[in-house]
C-alpha positions as CSV (number, residue, x, y, z in Angstrom):
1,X,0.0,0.0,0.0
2,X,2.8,2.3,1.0
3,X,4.3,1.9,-2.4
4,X,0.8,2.7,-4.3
5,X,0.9,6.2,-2.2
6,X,4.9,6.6,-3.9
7,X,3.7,6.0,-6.9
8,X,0.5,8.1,-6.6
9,X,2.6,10.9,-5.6
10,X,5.3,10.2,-8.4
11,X,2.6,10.6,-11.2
12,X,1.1,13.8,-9.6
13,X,4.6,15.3,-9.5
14,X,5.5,14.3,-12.9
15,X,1.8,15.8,-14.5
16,X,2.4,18.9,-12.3
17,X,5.5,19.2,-13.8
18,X,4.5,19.1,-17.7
19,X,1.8,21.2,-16.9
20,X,4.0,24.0,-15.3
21,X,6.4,23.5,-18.1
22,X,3.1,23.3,-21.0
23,X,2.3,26.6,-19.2
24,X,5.7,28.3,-19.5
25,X,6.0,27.2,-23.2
26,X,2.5,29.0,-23.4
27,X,3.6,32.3,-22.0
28,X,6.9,32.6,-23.8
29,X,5.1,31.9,-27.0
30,X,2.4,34.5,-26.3
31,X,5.4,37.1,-25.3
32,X,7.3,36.4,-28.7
33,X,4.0,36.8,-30.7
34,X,3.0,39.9,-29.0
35,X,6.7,41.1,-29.2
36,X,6.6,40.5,-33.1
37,X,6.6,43.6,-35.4
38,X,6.4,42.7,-39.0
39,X,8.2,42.1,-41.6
40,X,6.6,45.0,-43.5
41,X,7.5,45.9,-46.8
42,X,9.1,49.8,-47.0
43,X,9.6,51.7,-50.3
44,X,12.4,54.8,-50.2
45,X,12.3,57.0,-53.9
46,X,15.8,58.7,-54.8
47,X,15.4,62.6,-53.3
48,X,18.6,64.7,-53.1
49,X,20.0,63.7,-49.9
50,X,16.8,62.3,-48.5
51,X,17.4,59.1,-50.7
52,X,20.6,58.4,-52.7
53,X,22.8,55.7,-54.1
54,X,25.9,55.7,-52.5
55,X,29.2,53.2,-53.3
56,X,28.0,51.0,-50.6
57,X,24.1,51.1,-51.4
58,X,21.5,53.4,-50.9
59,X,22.3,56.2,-48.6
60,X,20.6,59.5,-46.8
61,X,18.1,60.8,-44.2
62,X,15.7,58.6,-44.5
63,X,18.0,55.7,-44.8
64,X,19.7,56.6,-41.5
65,X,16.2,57.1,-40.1
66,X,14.5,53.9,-40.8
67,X,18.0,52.1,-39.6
68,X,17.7,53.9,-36.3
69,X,13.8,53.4,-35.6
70,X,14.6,49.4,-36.6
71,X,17.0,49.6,-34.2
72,X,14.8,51.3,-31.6
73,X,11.4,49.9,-32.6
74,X,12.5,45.9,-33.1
75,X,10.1,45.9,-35.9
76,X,11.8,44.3,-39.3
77,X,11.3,46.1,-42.9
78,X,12.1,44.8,-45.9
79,X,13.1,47.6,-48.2
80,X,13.0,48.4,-51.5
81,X,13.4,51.5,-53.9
82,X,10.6,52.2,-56.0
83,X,9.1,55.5,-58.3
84,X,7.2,58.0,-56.4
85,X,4.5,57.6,-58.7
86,X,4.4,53.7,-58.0
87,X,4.4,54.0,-54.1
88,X,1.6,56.3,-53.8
89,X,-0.3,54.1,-56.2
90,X,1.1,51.1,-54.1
91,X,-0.1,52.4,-51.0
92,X,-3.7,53.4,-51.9
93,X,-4.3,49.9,-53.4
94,X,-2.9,48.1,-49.9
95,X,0.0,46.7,-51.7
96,X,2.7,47.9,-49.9
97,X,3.1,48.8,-45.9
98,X,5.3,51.6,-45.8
99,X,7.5,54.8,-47.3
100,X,9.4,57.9,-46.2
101,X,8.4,61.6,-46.2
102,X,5.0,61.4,-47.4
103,X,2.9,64.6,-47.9
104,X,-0.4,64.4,-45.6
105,X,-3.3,65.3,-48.0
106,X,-7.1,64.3,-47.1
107,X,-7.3,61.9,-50.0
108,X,-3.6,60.3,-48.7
109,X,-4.9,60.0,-45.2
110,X,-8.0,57.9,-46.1
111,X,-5.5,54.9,-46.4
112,X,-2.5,56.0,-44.4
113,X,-1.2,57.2,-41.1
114,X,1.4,59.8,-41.1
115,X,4.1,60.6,-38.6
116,X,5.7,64.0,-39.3
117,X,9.4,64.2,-39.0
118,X,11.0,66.7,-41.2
119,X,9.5,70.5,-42.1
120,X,10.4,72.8,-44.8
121,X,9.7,74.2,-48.2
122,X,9.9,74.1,-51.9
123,X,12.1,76.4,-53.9
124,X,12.7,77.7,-56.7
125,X,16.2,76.8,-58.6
126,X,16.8,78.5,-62.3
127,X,18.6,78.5,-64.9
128,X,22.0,80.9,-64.6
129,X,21.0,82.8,-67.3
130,X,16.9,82.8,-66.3
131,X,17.9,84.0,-62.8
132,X,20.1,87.0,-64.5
133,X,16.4,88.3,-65.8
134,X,13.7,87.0,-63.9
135,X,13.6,88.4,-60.6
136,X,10.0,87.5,-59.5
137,X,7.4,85.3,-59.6
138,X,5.2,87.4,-61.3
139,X,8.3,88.0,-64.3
140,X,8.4,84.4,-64.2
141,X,4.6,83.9,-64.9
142,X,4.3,86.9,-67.5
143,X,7.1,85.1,-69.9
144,X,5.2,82.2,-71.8
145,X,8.7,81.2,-72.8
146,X,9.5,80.0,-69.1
147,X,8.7,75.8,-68.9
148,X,8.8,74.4,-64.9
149,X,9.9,71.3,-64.2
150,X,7.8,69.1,-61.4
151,X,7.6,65.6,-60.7
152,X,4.0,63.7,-61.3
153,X,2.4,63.0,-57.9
154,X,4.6,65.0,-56.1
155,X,3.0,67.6,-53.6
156,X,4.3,71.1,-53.5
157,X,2.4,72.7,-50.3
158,X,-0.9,74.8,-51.0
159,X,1.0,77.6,-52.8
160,X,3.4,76.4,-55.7
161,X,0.4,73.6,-55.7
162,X,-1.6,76.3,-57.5
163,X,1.6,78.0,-59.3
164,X,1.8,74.5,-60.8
165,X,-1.9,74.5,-62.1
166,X,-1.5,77.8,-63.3
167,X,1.0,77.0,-65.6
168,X,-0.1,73.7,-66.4
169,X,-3.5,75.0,-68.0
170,X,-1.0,77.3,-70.0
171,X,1.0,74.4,-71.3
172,X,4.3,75.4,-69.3
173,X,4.5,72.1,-67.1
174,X,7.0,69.6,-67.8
175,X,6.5,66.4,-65.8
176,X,9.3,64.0,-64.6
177,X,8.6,60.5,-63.2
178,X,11.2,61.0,-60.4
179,X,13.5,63.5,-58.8
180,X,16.9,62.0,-60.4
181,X,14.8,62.1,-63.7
182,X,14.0,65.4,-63.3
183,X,17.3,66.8,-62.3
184,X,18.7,65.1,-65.8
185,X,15.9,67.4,-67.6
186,X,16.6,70.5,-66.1
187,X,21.2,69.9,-66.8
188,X,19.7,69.3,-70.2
189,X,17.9,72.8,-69.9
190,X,15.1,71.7,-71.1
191,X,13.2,73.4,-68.5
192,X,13.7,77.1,-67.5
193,X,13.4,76.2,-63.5
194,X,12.3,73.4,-61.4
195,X,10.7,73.2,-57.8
196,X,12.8,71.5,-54.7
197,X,13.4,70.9,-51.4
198,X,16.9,72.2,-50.1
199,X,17.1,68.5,-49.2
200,X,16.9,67.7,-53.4
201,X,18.5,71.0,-54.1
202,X,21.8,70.7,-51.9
203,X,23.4,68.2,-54.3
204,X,22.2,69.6,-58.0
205,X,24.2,72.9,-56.7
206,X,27.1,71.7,-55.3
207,X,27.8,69.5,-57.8
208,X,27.7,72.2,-60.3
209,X,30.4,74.8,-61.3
210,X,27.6,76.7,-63.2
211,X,25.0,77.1,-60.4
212,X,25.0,78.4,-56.9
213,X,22.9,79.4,-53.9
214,X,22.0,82.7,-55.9
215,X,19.6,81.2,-58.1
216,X,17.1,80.1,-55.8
217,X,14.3,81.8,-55.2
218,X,11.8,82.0,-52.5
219,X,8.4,82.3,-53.5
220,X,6.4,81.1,-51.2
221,X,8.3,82.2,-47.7
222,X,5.6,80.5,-45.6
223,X,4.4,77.5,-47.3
224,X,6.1,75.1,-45.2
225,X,5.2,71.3,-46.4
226,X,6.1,68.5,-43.7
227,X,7.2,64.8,-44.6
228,X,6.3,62.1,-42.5
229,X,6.3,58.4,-42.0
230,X,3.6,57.0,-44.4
231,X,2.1,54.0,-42.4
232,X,-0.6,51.6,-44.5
233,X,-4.0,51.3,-42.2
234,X,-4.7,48.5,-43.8
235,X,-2.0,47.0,-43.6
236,X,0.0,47.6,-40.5
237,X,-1.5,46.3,-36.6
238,X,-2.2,49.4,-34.3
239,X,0.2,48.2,-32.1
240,X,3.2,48.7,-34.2
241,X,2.1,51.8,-35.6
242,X,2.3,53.1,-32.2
243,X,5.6,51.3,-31.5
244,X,7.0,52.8,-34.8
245,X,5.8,56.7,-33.3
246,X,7.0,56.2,-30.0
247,X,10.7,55.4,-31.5
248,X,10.2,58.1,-33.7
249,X,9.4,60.4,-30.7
250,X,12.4,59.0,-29.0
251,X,14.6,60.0,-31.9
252,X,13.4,63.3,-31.5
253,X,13.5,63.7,-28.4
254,X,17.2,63.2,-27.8
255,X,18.9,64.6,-31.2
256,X,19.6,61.9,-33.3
257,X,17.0,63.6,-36.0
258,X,18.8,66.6,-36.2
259,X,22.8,64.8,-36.3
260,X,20.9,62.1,-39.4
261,X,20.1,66.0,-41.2
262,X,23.7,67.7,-40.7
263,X,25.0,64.3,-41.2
264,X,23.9,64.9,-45.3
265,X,23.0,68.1,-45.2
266,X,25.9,71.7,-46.0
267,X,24.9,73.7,-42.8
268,X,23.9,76.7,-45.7
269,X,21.1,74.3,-46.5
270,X,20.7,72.5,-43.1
271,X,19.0,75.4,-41.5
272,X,16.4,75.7,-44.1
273,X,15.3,72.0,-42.6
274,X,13.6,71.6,-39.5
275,X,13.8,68.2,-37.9
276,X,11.1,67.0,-35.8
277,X,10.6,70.5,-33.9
278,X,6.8,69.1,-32.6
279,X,5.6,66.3,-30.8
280,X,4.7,63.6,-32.7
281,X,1.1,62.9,-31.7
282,X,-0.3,59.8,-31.3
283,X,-2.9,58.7,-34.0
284,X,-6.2,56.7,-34.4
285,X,-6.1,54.3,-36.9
286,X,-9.5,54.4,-38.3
């Protein structure tokens, strides 16, 4: 009898056992699955210094940007390099997760989150021998001779988004399908000016022997456009959209943002750039 007890006791140790262990093996499963954060697919588009192809691979602010918030965040991203035109198409269909400084417009934000991180505006860069003569925006507008160069789907801010119109109806647009693309047409003058950042702008100039600092101009002077994160609602789980913001607010917070901009960036164009100088709020995905 004694030994039926031992052995009584020997299976209830040994069932406690797995079922301690089955339990353990439970929670650490849960705690990997709810620790898991993609893969999501992430599109850059050559920029200026925002995107670039470097000897080593692709290059530039965002580049340096999505390694940090991978770093910070845990999530994985499998990136690619794609057309602007393609991504926002991409994105609206719910065929791709992610991409870098997106322009917020109501239509955009009906199928994606954005998380601002970088603020400034468009300029204008011309021609040397169009910036000798044209000295306004108005000269600019009044001489049907004068093409602007743009690229298709790109968003300019309210202001040169009506400038373009304006001389689209008149027949004066010319349309690139990226920014690399573009900056070919306007070496091959084939345009009179073209619109960019001082992100996109930084490298034409100082690249050039012919062009310099001079021939931008400033239309706009308050028409600041921000770029964000451009996160898929669709696509993406709340949960790491709000891991991906909280990283980015993190890499606000203590400076990174603004070493990844002077990190590409002249200092002369540098301080037309603001990085990150608001909270990033947090966001409903609807």
């Amino acid at each position: 009898m004694g030994e039926n007890i031992v052995s009584t006791q020997l299976r209830k140790t040994r069932l406690s056992v797995v079922f301690q262990l089955t339990i353990c093996f439970g929670v650490m499963q849960w705690g990997t699955q709810a620790a898991a954060c993609g893969p999501y697919q992430l599109a850059f588009y050559e920029f200026g210094t925002l995107y670039y192809q470097a000897e080593n691979g692709g290059a530039g602010i965002d580049k340096d940007l999505i390694d940090e918030l991978v770093k910070r965040s845990g999530c994985k991203l499998q990136t690619s390099v794609d057309s602007r035109v393609r991504i926002w198409s991409r994105m609206e269909a719910a065929t791709l997760d992610m991409t870098v400084s997106g322009i917020a417009t109501p239509e955009r934000e009906k199928f994606a989150v954005f998380l601002p991180y970088i603020t400034t505006r468009n300029y204008v860069l011309m021609q040397p021998e169009v910036a000798a003569l044209i000295a306004t925006q108005e000269a600019f507008l009044r001489d049907s001779t004068l093409m602007l160069g743009v690229v298709k789907s790109f968003r300019h801010g309210k202001y040169y988004d009506e400038v373009v119109e304006t001389l689209r109806k008149q027949g004066r647009i010319v349309e690139a399908s990226d920014y690399p693309t573009l900056v070919r047409i306007f070496q091959a003058k084939r345009v009179s000016a073209i619109l960019g950042l001082p992100t996109s702008l930084a490298p034409i100039i100082t690249g050039s022997k012919s062009l310099s600092p001079g021939q931008i101009a400033d239309w706009s002077m308050t028409d600041d456009v921000t770029g964000s994160l451009v996160l898929s609602r669709q696509r993406m789980a709340t949960k790491d959209i709000e891991r991906l913001r909280q990283a980015l607010q993190a890499i606000k917070d203590d400076g990174t943002l603004d070493q990844i901009l002077h990190r590409h960036l002249q200092p002369e164009f540098a301080r037309l750039v603001k990085m990150g100088p608001y909270p990033v709020t947090k966001v409903t995905v609807r």
